[in-house]
N, CA, C and O of each residue as an XYZ file, in Angstrom:
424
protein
N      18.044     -1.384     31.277
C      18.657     -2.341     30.377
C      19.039     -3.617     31.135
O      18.887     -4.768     30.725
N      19.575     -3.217     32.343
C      20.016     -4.333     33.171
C      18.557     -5.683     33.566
O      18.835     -6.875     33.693
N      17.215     -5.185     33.688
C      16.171     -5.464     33.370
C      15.719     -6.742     32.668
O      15.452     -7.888     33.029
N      15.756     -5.771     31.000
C      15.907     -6.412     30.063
C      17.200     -7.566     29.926
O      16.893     -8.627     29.382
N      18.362     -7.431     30.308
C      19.171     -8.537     29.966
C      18.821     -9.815     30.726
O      18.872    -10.820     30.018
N      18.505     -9.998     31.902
C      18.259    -10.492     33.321
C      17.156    -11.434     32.731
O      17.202    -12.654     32.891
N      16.050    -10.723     31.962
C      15.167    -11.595     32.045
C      14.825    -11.939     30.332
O      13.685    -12.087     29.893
N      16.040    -12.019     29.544
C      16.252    -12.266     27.841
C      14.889    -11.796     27.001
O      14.084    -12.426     26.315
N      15.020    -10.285     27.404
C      13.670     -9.609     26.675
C      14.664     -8.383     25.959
O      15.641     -7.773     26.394
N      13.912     -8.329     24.624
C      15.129     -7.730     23.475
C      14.514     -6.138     23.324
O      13.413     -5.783     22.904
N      15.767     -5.247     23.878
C      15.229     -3.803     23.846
C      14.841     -3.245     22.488
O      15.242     -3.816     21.474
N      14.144     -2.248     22.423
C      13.012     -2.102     20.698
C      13.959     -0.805     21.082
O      13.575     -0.324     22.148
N      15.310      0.037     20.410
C      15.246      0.934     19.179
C      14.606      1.828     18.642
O      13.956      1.371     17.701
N      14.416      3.336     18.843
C      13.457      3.706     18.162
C      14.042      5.338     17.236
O      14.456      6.380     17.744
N      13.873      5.022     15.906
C      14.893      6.628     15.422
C      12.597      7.062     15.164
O      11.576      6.501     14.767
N      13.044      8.338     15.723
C      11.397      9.396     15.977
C      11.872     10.553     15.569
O      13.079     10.604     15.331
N      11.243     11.471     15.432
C      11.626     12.941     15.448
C      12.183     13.871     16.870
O      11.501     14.156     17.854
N      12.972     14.063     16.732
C      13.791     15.093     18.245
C      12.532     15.570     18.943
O      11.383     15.725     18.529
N      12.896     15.688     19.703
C      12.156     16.291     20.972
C      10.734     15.739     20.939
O       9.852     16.571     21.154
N      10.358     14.487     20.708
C       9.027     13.865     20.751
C       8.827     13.007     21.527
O       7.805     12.325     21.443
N       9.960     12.768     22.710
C      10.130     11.852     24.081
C      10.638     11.023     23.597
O      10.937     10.263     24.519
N      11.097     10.455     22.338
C      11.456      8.933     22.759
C      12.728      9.071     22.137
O      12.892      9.936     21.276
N      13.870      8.122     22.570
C      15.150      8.369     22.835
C      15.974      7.527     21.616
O      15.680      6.337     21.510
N      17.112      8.144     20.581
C      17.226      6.920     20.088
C      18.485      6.257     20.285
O      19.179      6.012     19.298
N      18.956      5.861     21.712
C      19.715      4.703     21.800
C      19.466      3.742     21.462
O      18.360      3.202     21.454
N      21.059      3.118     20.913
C      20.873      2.050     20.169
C      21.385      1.380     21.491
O      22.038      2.017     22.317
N      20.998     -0.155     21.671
C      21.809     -0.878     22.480
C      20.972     -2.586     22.021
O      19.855     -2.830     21.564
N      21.778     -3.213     22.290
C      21.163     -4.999     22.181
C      21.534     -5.383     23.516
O      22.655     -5.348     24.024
N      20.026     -5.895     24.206
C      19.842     -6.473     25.499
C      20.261     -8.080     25.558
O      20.451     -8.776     26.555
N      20.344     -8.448     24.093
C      20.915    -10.446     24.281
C      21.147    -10.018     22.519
O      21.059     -8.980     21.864
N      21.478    -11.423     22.233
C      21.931    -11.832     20.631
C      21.603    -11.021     19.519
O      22.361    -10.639     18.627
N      19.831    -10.693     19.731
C      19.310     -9.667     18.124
C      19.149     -8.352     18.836
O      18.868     -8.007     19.983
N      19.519     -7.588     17.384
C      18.802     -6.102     17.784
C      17.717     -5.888     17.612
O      16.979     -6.864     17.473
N      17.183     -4.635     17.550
C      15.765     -4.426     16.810
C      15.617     -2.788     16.829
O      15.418     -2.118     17.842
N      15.750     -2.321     15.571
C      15.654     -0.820     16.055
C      14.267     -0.685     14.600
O      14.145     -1.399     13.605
N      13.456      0.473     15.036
C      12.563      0.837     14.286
C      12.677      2.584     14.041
O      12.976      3.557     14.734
N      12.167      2.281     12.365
C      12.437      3.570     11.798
C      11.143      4.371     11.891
O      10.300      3.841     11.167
N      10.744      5.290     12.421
C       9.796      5.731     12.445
C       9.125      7.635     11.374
O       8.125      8.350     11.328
N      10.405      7.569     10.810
C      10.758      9.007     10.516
C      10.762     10.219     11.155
O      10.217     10.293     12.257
N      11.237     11.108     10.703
C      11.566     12.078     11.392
C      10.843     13.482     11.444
O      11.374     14.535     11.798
N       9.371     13.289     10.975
C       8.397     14.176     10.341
C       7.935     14.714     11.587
O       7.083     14.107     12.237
N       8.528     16.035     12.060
C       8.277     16.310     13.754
C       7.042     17.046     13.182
O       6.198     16.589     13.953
N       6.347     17.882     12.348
C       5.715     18.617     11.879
C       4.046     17.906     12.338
O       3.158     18.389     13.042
N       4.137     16.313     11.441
C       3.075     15.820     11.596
C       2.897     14.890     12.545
O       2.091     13.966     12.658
N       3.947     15.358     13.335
C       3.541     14.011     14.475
C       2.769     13.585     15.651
O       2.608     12.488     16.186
N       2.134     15.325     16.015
C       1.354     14.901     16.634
C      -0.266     15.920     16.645
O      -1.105     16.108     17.527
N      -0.155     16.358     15.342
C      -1.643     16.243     14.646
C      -2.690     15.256     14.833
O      -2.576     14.078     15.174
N      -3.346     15.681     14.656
C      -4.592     14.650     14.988
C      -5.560     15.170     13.806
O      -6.720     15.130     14.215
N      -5.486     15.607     12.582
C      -6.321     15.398     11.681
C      -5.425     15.057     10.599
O      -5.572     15.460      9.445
N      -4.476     14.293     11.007
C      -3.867     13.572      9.287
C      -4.015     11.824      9.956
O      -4.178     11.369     11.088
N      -3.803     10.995      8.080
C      -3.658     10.525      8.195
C      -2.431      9.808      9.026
O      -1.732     10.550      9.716
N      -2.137      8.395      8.993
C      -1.325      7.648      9.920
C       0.198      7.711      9.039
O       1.324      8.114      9.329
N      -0.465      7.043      7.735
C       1.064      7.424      6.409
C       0.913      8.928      6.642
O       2.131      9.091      6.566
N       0.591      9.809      6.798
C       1.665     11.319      6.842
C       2.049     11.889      7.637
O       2.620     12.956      7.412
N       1.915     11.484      8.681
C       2.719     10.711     10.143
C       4.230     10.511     10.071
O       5.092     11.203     10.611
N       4.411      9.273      9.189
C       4.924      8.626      8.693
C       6.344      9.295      7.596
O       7.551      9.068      7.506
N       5.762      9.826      7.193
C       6.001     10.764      5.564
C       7.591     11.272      6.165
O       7.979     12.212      6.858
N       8.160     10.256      5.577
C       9.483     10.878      6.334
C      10.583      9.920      4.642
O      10.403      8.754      4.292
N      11.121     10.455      4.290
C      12.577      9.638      3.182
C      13.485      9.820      4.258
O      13.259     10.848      4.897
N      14.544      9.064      4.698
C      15.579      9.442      5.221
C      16.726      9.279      4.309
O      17.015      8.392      3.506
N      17.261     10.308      4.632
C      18.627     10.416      3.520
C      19.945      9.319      3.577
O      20.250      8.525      4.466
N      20.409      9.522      2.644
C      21.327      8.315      2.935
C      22.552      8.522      4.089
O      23.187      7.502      4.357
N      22.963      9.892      4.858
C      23.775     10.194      5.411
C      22.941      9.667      6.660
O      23.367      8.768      7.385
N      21.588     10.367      6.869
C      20.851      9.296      7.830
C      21.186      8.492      8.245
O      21.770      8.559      9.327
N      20.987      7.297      7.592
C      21.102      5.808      6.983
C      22.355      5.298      7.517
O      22.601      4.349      8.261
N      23.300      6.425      6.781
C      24.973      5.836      7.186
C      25.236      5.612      8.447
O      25.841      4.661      8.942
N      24.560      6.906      9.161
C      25.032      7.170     10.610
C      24.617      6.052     11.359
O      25.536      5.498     11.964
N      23.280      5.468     11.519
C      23.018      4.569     11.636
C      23.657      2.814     10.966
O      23.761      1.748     11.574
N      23.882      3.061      9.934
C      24.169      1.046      9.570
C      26.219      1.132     10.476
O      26.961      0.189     10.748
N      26.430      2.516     10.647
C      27.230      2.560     10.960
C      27.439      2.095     12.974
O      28.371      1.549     13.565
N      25.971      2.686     13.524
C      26.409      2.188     14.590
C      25.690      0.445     14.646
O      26.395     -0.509     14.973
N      24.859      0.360     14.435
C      24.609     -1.045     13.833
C      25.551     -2.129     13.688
O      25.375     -3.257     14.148
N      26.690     -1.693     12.946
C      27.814     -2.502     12.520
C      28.889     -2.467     13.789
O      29.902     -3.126     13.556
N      28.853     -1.807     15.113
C      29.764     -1.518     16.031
C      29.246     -2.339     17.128
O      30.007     -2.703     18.024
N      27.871     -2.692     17.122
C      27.315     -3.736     18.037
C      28.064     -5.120     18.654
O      28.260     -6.147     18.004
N      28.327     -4.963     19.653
C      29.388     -5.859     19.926
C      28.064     -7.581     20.644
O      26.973     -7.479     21.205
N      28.809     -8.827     20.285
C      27.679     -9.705     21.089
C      26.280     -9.458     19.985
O      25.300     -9.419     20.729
N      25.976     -9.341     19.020
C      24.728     -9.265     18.320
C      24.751    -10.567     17.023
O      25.404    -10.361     16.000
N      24.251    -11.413     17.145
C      23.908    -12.251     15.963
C      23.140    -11.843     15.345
O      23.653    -11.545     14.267
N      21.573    -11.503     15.367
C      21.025    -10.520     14.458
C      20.206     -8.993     14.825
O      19.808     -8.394     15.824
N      20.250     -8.791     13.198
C      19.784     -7.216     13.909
C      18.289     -6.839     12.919
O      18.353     -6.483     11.742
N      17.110     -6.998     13.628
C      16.365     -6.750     12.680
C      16.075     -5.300     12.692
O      15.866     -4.703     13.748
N      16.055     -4.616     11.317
C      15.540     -3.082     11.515
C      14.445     -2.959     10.266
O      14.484     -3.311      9.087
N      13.485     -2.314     11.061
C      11.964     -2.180     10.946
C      11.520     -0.794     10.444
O      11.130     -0.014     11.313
N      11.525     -0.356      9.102
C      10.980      1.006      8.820
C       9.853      1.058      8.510
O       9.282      0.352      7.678
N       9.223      2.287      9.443
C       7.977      2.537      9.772
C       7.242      3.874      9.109
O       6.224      4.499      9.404
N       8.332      4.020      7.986
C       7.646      5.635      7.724
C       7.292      4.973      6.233
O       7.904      4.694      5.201
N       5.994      4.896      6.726
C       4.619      4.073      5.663
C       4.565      4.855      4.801
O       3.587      4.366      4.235
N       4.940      6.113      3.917
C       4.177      6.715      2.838
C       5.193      6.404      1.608
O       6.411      6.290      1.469
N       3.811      6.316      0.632
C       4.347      5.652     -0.662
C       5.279      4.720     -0.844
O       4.772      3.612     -0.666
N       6.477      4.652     -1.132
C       7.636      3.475     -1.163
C       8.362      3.893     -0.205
O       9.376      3.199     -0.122
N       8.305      4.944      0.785
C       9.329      5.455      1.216
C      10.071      4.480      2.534
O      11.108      4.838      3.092
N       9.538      3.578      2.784
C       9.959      2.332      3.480
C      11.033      1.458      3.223
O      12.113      1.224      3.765
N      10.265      0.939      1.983
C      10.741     -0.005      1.136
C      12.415      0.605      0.459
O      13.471     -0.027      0.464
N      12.208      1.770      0.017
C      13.769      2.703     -0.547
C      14.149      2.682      0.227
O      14.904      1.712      0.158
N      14.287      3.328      1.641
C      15.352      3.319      3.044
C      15.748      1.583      3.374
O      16.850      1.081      3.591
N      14.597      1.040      3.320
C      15.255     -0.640      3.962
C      16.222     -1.195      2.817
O      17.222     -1.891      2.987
N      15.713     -0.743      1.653
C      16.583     -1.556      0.238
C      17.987     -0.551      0.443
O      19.001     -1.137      0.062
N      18.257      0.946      1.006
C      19.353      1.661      1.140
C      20.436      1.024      2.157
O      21.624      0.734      2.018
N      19.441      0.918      3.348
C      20.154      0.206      4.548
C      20.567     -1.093      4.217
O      21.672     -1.308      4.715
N      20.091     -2.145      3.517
C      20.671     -3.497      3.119
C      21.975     -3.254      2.419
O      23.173     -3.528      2.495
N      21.539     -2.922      2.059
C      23.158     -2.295      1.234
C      24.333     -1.936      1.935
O      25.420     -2.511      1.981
N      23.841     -0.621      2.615
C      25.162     -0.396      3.780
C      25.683     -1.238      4.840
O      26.610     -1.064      5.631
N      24.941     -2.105      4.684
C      24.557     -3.120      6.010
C      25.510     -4.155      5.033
O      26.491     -4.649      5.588
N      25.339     -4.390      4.060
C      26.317     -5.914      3.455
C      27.530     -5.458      3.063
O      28.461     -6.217      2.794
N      27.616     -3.865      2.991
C      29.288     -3.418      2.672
C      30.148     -4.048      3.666
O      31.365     -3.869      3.632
């Protein structure tokens, strides 16, 4: 992180499924955040005969959601925070980001 601050390059965020290597600390390396939603579909994640949306295929619940806009909102030093959902199937993107805006403007 120390890295990233040093040379004003903005750490990427990542919520994945447990135990799939990647870690999901939250932290902001300068002014914006950036965390990406990737869902939590440990089942299909590392198949190799599905598609990319069922990969993806993840709703996250709104307690999810909370836990998150909640640490989001504790970010100390952050002017913006962009968050990026990545779990492509059907609307299921679009419902979590329109959930999170919400918790996010309470």
């Amino acid at each position: 992180m120390r890295f990233l601050r040093k040379h004003a390059l903005t750490y990427v965020s990542v919520d994945a499924p447990a135990g799939v290597g990647v870690s999901s600390v939250l932290e902001a390396t300068g002014a914006d955040a950036y965390v990406r939603f990737h869902g939590r579909n440990r089942e299909n994640w590392f198949k190799h005969n599905v598609e990319v949306a069922e990969r993806y295929k993840y709703l996250y619940s709104e307690r999810e959601l909370a836990d998150w806009a909640k640490r989001l909102k504790q970010l100390s030093g952050v002017c913006r925070a962009f968050v990026i959902f990545n779990n492509c199937y059907r609307n299921f993107g679009i419902m979590n980001a329109t959930t999170m805006s919400q918790m996010l403007s309470r």
